[in-house]
C-alpha positions in Angstrom: -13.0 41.3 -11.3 -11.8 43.0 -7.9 -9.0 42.5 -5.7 -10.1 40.0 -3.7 -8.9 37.4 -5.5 -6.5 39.1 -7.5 -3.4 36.9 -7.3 -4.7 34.2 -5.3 -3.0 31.0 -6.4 -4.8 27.7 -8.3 -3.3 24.5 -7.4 -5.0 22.2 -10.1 -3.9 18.4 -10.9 -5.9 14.9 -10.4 -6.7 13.5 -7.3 -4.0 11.8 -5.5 -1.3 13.7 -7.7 0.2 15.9 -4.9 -2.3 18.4 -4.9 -2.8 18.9 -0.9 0.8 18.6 -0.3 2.1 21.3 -3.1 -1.1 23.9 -1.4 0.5 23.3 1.8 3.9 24.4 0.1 3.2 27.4 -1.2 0.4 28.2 1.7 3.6 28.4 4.5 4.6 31.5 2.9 1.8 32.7 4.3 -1.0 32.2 2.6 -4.8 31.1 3.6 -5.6 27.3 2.0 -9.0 26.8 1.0 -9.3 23.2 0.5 -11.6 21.4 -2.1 -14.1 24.6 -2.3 -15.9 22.8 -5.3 -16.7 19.4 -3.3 -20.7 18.3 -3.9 -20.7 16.5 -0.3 -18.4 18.3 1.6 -19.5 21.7 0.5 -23.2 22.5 0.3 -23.2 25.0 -2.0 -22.2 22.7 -4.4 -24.2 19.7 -4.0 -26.5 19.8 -6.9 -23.8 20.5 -9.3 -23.9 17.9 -11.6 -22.2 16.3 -14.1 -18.5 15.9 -12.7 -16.0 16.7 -13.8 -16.4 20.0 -14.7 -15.7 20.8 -18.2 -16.3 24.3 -19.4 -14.1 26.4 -21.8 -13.0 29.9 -22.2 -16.7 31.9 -24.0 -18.5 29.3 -22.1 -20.9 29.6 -19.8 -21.2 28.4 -16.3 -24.2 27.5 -14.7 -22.9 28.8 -10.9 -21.3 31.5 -11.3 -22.4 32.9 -7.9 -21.2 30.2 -6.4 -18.0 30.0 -8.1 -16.9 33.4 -7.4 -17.7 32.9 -4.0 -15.2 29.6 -4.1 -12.4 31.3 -5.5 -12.3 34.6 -3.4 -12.4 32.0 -0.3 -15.8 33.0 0.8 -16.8 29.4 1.1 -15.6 29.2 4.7 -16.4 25.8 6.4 -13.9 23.4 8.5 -13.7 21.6 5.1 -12.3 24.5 3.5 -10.4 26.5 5.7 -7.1 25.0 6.9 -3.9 26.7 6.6 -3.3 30.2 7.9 -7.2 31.3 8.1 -8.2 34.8 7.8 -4.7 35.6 5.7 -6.0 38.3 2.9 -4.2 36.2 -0.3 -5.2 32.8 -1.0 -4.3 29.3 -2.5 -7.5 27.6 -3.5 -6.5 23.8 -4.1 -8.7 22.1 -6.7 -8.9 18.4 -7.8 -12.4 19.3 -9.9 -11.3 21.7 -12.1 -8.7 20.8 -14.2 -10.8 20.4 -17.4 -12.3 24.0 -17.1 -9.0 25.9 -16.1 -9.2 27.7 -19.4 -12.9 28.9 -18.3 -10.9 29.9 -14.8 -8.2 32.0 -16.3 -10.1 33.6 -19.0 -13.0 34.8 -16.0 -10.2 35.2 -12.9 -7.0 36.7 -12.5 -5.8 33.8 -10.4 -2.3 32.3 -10.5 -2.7 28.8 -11.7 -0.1 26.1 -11.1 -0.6 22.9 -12.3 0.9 19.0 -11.3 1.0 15.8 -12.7 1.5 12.4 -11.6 2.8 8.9 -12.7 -0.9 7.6 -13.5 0.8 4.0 -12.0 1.3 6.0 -8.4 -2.0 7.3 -9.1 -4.5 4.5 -9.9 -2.9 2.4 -6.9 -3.0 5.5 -4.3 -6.9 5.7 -5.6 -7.4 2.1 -5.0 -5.3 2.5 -1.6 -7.8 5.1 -0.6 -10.8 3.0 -1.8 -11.8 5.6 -4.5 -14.8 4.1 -6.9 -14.7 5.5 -10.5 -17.4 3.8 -12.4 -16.6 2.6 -15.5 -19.9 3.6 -17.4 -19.2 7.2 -16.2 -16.1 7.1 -18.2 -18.0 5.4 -21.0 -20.2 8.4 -21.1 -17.1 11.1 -20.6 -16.3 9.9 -23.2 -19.1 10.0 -25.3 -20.0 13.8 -24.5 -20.8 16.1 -26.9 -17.5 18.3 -25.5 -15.6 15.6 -25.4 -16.3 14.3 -29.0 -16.4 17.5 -30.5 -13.2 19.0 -29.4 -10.8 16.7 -28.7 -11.7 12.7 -30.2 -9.3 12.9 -32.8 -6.4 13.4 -30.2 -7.2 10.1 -28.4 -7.1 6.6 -29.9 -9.8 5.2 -27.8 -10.3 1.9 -29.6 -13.6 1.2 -28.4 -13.0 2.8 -24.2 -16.1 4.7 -25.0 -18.4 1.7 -25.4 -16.8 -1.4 -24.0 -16.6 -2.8 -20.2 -13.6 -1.3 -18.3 -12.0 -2.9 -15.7 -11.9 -1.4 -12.5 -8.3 0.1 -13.1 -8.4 1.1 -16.6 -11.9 2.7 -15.5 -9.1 4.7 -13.1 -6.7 5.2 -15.4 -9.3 6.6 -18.0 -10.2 8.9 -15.1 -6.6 10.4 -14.5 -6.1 10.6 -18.6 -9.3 12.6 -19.3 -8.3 14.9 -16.3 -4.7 15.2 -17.7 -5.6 14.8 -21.8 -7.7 18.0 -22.1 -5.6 20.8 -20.2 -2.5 19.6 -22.4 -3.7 19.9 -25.6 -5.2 22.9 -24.9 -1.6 23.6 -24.6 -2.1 25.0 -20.9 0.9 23.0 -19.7 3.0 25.4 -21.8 1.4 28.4 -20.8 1.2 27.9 -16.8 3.6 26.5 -14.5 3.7 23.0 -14.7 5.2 20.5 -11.7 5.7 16.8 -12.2 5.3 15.1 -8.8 8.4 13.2 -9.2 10.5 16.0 -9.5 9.4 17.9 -6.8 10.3 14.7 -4.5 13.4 14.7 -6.1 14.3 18.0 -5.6 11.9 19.5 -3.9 14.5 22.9 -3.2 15.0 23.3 -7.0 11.3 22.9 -8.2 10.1 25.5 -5.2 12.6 27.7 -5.6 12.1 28.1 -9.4 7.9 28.0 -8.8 8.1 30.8 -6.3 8.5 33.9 -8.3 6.2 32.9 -10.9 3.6 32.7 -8.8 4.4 35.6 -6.5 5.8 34.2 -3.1 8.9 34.4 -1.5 11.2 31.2 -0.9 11.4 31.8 2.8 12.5 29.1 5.4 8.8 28.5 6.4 8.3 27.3 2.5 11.9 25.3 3.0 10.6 24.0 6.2 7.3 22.9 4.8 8.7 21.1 1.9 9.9 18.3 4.4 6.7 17.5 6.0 4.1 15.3 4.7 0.9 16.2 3.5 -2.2 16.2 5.7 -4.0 13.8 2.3 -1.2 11.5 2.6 -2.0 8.1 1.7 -2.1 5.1 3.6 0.9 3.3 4.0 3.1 6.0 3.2 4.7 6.5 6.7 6.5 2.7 6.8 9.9 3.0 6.8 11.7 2.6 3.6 8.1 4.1 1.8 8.9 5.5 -1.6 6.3 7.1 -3.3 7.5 7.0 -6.7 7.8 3.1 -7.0 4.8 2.1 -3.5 2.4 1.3 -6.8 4.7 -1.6 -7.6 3.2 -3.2 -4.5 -0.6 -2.6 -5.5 -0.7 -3.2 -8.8 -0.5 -6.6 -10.7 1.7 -6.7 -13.7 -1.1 -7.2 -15.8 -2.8 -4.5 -14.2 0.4 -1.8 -14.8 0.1 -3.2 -18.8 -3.7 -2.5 -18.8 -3.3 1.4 -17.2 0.0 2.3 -19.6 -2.4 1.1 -22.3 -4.9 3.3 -21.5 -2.5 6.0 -20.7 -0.6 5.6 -24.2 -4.1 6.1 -25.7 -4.3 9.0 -25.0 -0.5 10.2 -25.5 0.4 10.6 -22.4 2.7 8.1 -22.1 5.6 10.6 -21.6 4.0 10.7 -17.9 4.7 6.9 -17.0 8.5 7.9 -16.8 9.7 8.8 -13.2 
């Protein structure tokens, strides 16, 4: 451990869950945003890193370490990950691949982890919106991994997901509840602070205001300001007037298809989520 990344900040959640836009948040109070640091195209260093997603646990260990300490003091400096406020000594490092080994993270790093979640409904139709791919033989074989099996199978009722053809949206929403399934019952959304999307759109003032000293950052008007102005990941379609991003997957999704993802997601017993 040394103070270069003592109390840097962890934004962690699932892609297309708010990630980018709660960085940018907490990065107007002055803060550097490193952006994606662990991406295998984007960023070089991590191109051979393979399987995705990342799943290591606290006593584990990881294969880059190098590489990862490098990420999370923001010495992986590139257009890619630099954006906000460059060269600013204390850091938010935004993540999207490392929400199944955040317990790995804390027990290694003295980082400030925050953590958001997101409707998987918004989320498999923003994925689809953006053309994301998730195969649905990766998930099969998620699935079937030794780490997965081992620790946390009995928590799931997977009726067959494991071994049987997925459609293209449950292969999504299999995708957001793996990401989502294995950091809460590790019980780390009772042990770091926890935002659900829909609140902070809500009430974006309350949900900042309350996040701010936990994580070490003042609620000043540049944080106020920035909690009005829309991500630089935002999704397509979301700037038509009369846009709500709590109820736009209504639009994308069959009905059929919403039935088939609230299966999946009620599967794994997050069901609690589909609320908003």
């Amino acid at each position: 451990m040394t103070d270069q990344y003592l109390n840097n900040i962890g934004v962690f959640g699932a892609g297309r869950s708010g990630t980018t836009w709660l960085a940018q948040i907490i990065a107007a109070a002055g803060l550097e945003l490193i952006f994606e640091p662990l991406h295998t195209t984007e960023v070089a260093e991590c191109g051979g890193w393979r399987p995705l997603p990342l799943f290591y646990r606290a006593g584990d260990t990881f294969p880059w370490p190098d590489v990862f300490d490098r990420a999370i003091k923001g010495e992986i400096r590139s257009e890619w990950t630099v954006r906000d406020n460059p060269g600013a000594r204390r850091k938010v490092i935004k993540f999207i691949r490392a929400n199944l080994m955040i317990e790995w993270i804390l027990e290694n790093y003295d980082i400030l982890p925050v953590f958001i979640i997101r409707n998987p409904l918004a989320v498999v139709a923003s994925m689809r919106e953006q053309g994301w791919h998730i195969s649905p033989k990766w998930m099969n074989m998620l699935l079937r991994d030794r780490r997965f099996t081992a620790h946390f199978n009995e928590g799931a009722d997977l009726g067959g997901l494991d071994t049987r053809e997925l459609s293209d949206v449950e292969a999504k929403a299999t995708f957001w509840s793996i990401l989502n399934f294995i950091p809460k019952r590790l019980g780390l959304f009772d042990r770091i602070p926890f935002v659900r999307y829909e609140e902070l759109c809500r009430d974006p003032v309350g949900i900042v205001s309350d996040l701010a000293p936990r994580i070490d950052i003042p609620f000043s008007e540049e944080v106020r300001a920035q909690l009005y102005r829309k991500s630089f990941m935002i999704g397509r379609g979301s700037t038509e007037e009369g846009y709500d991003p709590m109820t736009a997957w209504r639009s994308v999704l069959s009905g059929a298809e919403a039935d088939e993802i609230c299966d999946i997601v009620s599967r794994f017993r997050l069901a609690e989520f589909l609320e908003t």
